[in-house]
N, C-alpha and C positions, 0 to 999 in steps of 0.2 A: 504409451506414457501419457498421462494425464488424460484419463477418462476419469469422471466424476463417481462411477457405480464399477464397481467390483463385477467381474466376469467369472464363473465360474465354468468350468470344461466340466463334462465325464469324467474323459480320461486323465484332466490336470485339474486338483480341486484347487486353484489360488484366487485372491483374490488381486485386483487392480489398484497398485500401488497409489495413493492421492498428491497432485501438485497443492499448494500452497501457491494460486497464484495471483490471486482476488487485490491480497495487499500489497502485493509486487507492482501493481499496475496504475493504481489510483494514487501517484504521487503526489504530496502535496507540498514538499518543500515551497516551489514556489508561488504557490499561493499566499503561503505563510511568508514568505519574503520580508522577513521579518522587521528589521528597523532600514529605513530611510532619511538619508541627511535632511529630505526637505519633504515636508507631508504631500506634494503634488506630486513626487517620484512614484507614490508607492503606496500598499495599505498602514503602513509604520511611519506615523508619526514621530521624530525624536526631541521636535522643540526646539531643533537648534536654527544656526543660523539660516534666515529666510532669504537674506539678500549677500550680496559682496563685502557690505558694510558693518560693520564691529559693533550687530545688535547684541551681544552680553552685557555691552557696560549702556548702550540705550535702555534697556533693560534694569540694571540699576538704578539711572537716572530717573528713568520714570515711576521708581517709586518712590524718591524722594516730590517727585510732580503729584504726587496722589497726597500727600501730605498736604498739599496747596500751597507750595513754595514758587508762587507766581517770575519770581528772579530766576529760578532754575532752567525757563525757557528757553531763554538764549544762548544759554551753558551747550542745552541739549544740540538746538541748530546747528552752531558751529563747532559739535564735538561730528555731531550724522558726518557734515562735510567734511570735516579734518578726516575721519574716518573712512570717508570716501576714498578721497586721494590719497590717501596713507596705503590703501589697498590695493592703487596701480604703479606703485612703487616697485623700486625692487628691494631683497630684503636687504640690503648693507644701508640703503638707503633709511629703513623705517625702522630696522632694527626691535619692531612692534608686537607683543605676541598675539593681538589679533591678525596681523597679519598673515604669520605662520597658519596659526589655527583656520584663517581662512582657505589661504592656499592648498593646504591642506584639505578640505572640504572639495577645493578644485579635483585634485587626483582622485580622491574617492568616488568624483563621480565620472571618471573615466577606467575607473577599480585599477586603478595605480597605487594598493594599499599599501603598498610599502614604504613609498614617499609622501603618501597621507600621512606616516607613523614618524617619519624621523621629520615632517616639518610640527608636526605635533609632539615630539620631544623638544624641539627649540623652543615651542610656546612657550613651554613646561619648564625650561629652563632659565626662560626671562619671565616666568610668572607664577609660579611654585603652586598659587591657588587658583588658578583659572580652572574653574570645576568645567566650563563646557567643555577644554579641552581634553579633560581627562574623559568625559565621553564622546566624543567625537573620537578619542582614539581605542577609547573602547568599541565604537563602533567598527571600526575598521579589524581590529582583532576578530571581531566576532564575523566579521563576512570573509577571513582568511578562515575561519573556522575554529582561530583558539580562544575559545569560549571562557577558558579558566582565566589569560590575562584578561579580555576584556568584563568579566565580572569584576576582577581587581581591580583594572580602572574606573569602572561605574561604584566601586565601594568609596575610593578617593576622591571621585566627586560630588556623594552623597555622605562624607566626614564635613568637607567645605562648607557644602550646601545641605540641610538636612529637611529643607523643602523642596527639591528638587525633584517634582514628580515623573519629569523628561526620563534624568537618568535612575527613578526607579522602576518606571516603564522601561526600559531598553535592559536593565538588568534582569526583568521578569522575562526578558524576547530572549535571553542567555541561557539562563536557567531551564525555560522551553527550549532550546537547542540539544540542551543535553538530559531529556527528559524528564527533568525534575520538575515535575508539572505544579506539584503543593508551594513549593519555593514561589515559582513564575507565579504561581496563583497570589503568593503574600503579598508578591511586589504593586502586581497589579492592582491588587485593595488597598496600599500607603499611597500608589498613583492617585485612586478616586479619591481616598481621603482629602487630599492637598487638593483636587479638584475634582471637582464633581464632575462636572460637564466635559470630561478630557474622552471623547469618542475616538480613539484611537485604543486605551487603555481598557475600554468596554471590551472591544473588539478581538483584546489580543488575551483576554480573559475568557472570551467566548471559545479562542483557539486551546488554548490551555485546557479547558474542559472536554472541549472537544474530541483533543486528542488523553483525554481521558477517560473517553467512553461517556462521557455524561451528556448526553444530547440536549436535553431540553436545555441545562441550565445554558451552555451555548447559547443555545436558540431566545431566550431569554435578554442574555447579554447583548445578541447583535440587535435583538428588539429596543433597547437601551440606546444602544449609538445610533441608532437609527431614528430613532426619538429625539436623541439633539442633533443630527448631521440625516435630514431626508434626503439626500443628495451623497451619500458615503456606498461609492459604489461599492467597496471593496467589502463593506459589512454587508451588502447583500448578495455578493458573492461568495461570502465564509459561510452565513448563513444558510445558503442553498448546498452547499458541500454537507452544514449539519441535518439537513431534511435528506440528502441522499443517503447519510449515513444510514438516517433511520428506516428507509424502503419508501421515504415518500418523496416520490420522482419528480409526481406534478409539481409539488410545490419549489422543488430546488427547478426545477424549469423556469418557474416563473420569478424566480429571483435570480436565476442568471438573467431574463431576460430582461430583468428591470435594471439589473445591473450595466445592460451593454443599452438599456437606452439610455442612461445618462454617459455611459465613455464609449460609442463605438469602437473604439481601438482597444479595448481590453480584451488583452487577446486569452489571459488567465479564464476569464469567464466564458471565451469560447470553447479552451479546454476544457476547461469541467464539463460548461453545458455538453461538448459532445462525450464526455464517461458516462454521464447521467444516460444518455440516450443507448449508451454499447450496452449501460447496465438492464435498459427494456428490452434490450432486444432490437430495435431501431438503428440498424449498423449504417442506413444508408445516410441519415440526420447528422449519424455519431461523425462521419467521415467529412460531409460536409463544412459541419465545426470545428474540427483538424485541420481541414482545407483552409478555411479561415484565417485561425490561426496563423499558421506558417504563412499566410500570402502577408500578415501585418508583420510578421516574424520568422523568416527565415530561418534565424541561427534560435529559433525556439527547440531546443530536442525534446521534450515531453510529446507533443504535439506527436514527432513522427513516431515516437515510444508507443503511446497510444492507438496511433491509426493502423499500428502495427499488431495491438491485441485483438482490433477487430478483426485483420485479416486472418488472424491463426484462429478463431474462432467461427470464421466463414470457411477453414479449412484450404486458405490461400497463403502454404507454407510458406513458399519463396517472396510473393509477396512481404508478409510478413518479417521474415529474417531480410530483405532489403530494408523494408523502415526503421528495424532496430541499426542496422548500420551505418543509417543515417545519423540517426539519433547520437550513436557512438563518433562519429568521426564528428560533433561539434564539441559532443561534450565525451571524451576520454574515459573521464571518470564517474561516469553514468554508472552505477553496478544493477540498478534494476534493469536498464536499456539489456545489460550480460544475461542476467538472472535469465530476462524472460525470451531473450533470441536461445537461449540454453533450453527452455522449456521448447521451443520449437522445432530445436534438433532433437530432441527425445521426442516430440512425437515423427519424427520422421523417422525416428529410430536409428540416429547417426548420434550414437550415444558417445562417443569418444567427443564430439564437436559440444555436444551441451558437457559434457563434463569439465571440457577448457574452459567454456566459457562460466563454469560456475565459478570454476577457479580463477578465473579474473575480478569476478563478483567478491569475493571473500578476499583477497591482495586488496581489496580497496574498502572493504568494511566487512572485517575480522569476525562481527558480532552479528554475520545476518543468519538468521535463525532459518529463514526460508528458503534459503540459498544451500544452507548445508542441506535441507529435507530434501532438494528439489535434486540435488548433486547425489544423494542418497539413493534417489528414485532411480537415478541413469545406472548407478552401481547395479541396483536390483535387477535391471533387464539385461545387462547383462551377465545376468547367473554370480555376481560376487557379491555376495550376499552379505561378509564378514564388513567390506570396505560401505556396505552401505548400511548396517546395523551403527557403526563407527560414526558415519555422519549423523545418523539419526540422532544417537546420544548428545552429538555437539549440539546441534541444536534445541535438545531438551534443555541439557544445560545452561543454555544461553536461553530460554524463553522453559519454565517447568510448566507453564501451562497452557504448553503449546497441543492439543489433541491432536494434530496429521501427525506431528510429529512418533508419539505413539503409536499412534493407528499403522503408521507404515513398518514403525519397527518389527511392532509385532505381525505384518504378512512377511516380514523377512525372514522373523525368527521360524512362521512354520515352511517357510521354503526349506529353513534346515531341517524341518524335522524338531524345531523343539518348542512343544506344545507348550507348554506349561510355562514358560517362558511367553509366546506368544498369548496366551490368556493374558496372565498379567499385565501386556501391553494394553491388552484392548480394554482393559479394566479402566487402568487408568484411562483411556481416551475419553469412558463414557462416565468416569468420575467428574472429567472436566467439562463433557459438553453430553449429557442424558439425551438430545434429538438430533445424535450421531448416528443413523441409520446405518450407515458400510461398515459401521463398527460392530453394530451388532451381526449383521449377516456375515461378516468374518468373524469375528466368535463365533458364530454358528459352523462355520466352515471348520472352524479346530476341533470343538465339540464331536461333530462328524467324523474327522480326522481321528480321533482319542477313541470313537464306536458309540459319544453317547451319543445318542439320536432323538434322545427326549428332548434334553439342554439344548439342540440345536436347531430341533422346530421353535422351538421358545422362544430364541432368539431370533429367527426369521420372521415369529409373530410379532415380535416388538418392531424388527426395521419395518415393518409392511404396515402397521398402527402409526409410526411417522410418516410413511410416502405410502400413499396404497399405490403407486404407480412405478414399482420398483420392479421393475420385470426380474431383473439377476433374482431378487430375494425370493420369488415364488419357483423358479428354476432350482436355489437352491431348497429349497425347501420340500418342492418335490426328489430330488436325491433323494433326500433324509428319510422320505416316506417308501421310495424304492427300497431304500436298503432295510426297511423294518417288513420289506416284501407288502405292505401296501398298495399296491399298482393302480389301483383306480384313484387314488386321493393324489398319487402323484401324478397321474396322468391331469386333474384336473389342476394342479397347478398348473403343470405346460401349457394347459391352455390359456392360461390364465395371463402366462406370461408373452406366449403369441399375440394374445389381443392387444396387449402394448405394445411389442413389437416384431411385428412379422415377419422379419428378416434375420429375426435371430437365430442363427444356423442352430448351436449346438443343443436350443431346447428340441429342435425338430430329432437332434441323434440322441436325446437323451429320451424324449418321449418314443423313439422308434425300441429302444431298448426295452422297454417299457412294455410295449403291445408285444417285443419280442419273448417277455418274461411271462406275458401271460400266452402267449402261443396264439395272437393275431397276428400271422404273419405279412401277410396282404396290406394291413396298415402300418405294420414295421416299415417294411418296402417303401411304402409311399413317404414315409417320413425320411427313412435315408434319402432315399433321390433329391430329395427337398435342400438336407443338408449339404448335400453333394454337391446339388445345381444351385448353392449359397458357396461355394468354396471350402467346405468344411470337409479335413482329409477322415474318411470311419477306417478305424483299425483292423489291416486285412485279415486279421482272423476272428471277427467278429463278422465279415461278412461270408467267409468260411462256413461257421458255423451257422448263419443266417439261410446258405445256399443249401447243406444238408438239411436243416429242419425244415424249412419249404420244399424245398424239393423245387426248386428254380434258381437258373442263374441269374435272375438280375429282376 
C-alpha cells in the first residue's frame, strides 16, 4: 500500500493502488492560527483590547483628542484609571460592560470559551452596541469552531461600527475557516481600505490566496506586510510555507530562518522549517526541527504528526505509528494524526488497523476526500474491491477533481474485470491532471487487458515522456511487445528497466519468459534464478515446461 508507481507481475497484470498522502501531512491549521485577542499571542492581529483596561471607549476618546479638544485630556486620565480599577473589581461591584468584555478576554486566553461567551453576553446586555464585544465573542465562536455564529457576530459589530477594519479582518479569518476564500478575500480588502498599513490583514490575505493555489499573489502580500512590519515573524513564516508550496525550498528555508531569528520560540517555524527539509529529502535536519519543536512545546501534536512521516518514509513503521500516537493522545481529534497512522498499517499490510483508523478520521471530518481514498486503498488489498470502488466514489463526490481518486477507482474496477469502466476512470484522472504518469501506464495495462496492444504501447510511451525513469512503465511495456510476439524490443525494455532498478524481481521472470519464447534457454535459466534468488515465487509449470525444453533440472 502506498507505493508511488504501479507494479505490474506476469502473472497478475494490476497496477499499485495511489495514497493521497502529501496533503494529509503538511498541516497548516496552525500556522494559520487564525485571529488572536492580542497581536503579541499570535500571527492574527484582532485590534482588540491590548491591556486590562477599557481601551474601546479610550479609543473613542481619543478621537474626540484628534479633533484638538485640549479639555478632553483629563476626561481621558481619569476615565484610563477609573477604568483601571473598575477592572479589579468584582462584577456586582462594577456592574460595567467593559468589565465583562474584559474578563471575558481573560478565559479566552486560558480557551475557557465558554465563559468568554456568557461574560460577553452580560457586556451585551448592559450595552446593546458595544461592537468589540460582539467580536470578541465572535472570536471565541470561531476558536470553538462555529464559524456561522461568529460571522454573525462580526456582521453586528460591523452594523455598529462600519469602520471597523479589526472585525472585518477577523470575519475574512471565518470565512477562511470554512473555505470561502473570495468572501475572506473581500473582507480583507474593506480591512486595507480603512487602513492601509494593517500588516496583519496583508498577511491573512496572503493565506487566503494561498490556500487558493495562488502563490505568487501570496507571496506578494507577505512582501506588503513585511514592508510595514520588518520585524512580522509570522509573515515570514506564511511566506516561507508559500515558496514551499511552489518547490522553492531554499527560499521558504531562509524565511523560516529569518523568522526564528527574530522569535526563537516559534516553534510554528520550527515545524514548517523541518517539512520543508522531509520535503528535500533531508530527514535528519527535518527531525531535528521536530526535536525542537516539541522540546519548546510538548503538548505540540503536529510536530510528533510529522516526525512521524519521516519515519514511515525512512521505512521505520513502528517508529512512525508511535509518533502518530503521540500526536493522538494530546490531541483526540487530530484526523490527519488517524489518516496517516492508517497509511502506515496498510503499508504493513494490517489493513483491518488502517481501516479503523480511517474511520476515526471521517467520525471527525465527514468531508475528507483523502481519507475515504486512502480507506479505499486498504479495501483494495484486501481483494473487496466493491467496498473500495464505494469509497472512491465518496471522495470524488466530495473533491470532483480529485485525480488519485479516479486513478484508484479505475485499478479497482479492472481488478473486477470491468475494463471499460476502468478506462473511463483513468480518463478522467488524465483530464484532470495530463502529467499523470501511473495513469497512463494503467491504461495501458487495461488496454493490454482488452488485447489492444497498440493503445497500450502508446500509453506507456506517454508515462515514459513524463518520467523517463519509470522502470514499471518500460516492464509494462515490454509485456505489451511480448504479447504482439516481439521478443527482442521486449527484451530491451527489461533491460531498460533493470538499469533503474536492479532488484526488480519480476522484470528478471518476465524477461526470463522472454529468452524462453524465443528458445535461449541458458539465459531464461539465469534470469529465473535471479527472480528466485529476489524472492520472486515462478509458477511450477512454467518451470516444468522450462526443465523439458532445456533438457535440465535447474
Amino acid at each position: 500500500m502506498g507505493k508511488a508507481n504501479p507494479i505490474v507481475r506476469s502473472s497478475f497484470l494490476s497496477g499499485t493502488v495511489k495514497n493521497s498522502v502529501i496533503k494529509l501531512t503538511l498541516r497548516l491549521p496552525d500556522l494559520k492560527a487564525r485571529a488572536c485577542l492580542r497581536p503579541e499571542h499570535g500571527p492574527r492581529g484582532s485590534g482588540l483590547t491590548l491591556s486590562r483596561t477599557s481601551l474601546p471607549r479610550l479609543q473613542r476618546w481619543s478621537l474626540a483628542l484628534s479633533k484638538g479638544s485640549i479639555w478632553i485630556i483629563l476626561p481621558i486620565v481619569l476615565f484610563f484609571l477609573f477604568s483601571y480599577a473598575s477592572a479589579q473589581q468584582k462584577p456586582s461591584e462594577s456592574g460595567d460592560a467593559e468589565f465583562y468584555n474584559n474578563r471575558g478576554m481573560a478565559y479566552m486566553d486560558k480557551g475557557q470559551y465558554d465563559q468568554a461567551i456568557s461574560d460577553y453576553n452580560k457586556a451585551l446586555e448592559i450595552n446593546p452596541r458595544f461592537a468589540y464585544a460582539y467580536s470578541n465573542r465572535g472570536m471565541a465562536y470561531r476558536d470553538k469552531g462555529q464559524y456561522d455564529q461568529a460571522i454573525s457576530d462580526y456582521n453586528k459589530a460591523l452594523e455598529i461600527n462600519p469602520r471597523y477594519a479589526y472585525a472585518y479582518n477577523n470575519r475574512g479569518i471565518a470565512y477562511g475557516d470554512k473555505g470561502q476564500y473570495d468572501q475572506a478575500i473581500s473582507d480583507f480588502n474593506k480591512a486595507l481600505e480603512i487602513n492601509p498599513r494593517y500588516a496583519y490583514a496583508y498577511d491573512n490575505r496572503g493565506m487566503a490566496y494561498r490556500d487558493k493555489g495562488q502563490y505568487d499573489q501570496a507571496i506578494s502580500d507577505y512582501n506588503k506586510a513585511l514592508e510595514i512590519n520588518p520585524k512580522f515573524a509570522y509573515a515570514y513564516s506564511n511566506r516561507g510555507i508559500a515558496y514551499r508550496s511552489k518547490g522553492q525550498y531554499d527560499q521558504a528555508i531562509s524565511d523560516f530562518n529569518k523568522a526564528l531569528e527574530m522569535n526563537p520560540g516559534y516553534v510554528y517555524a520550527y515545524n514548517h522549517r523541518g517539512i520543508t527539509y522531509r520535503e528535500k529529502g533531508q530527514y535528519d535536519q527535518a527531525i531535528s526541527d521536530f526535536n525542537k519543536a516539541l522540546e519548546i512545546n510538548p503538548r505540540y501534536a503536529e510536530p510528533y504528526s510529522n516526525r512521524g512521516m519521516v519515519y514511515m518514509e525512512k521505512g521505520q513503521y513502528d517508529q512512525a505509528i508511535s509518533e502518530y500516537t503521540k500526536a493522538l493522545e494530546i490531541n483526540p481529534r487530530y484526523g490527519e494524526a488517524y489518516s496517516n497512522r492508517g497509511r502506515v498499517y496498510g503499508e504493513k499490510g494490517q489493513y483491518d488497523q488502517a481501516i479503523s483508523d480511517y474511520n476515526k478520521t471521517l467520525e471527525i471530518n465527514p468531508r475528507y476526500a483523502e481519507a475515504y481514498n486512502n480507506r479505499g486503498n486498504a479495501y483494495y488489498y484486501k481483494g473487496q474491491y466493491d467496498q473500495a470502488i464505494s469509497d472512491y466514489n465518496k471522495a470524488i463526490e466530495i473533491n470532483p477533481k480529485f485525480a488519485e481518486g479516479y486513478y484508484n477507482r479505475g485499478i479497482a474496477c479492472g481488478g473486477k474485470g470491468q475494463y471499460d469502466q476502468a478506462l473511463s476512470s483513468f480518463n478522467k484522472a488524465l483530464e484532470i491532471n495530463r502529467r499523470f504518469a501511473e495513469a497512463y501506464s494503467n491504461r495501458g495495462i487495461t488496454y493490454r487487458r482488452k488485447g489492444q496492444y497498440d493503445q497500450a504501447i502508446s500509453d506507456y510511451n506517454k508515462a515514459l515522456e513524463i518520467n523517463s525513469r519509470y522502470a514499471e512503465a518500460y516492464n509494462n511495456r515490454g509485456n505489451a511487445y511480448g504479447d504482439k510476439g516481439q521478443y527482442d524490443q521486449a527484451i530491451s525494455d527489461y533491460n531498460k528497466a533493470l538499469e533503474i532498478s536492479p532488484r526488480f524481481a519480476e522484470v528478471y521472470s518476465n524477461r526470463g519468459r522472454a529468452y524462453y519464447l524465443k528458445g535461449e534457454y541458458g539465459k531464461c535459466w539465469e534470469d529465473i534464478k535471479k527472480a528466485q534468488g529476489l524472492g520472486y515465487k515462478i509458477p511450477p509449470k512454467f518451470l516444468d515446461d522450462l526443465r523439458k525444453a532445456s533438457g535440465k533440472q535447474n
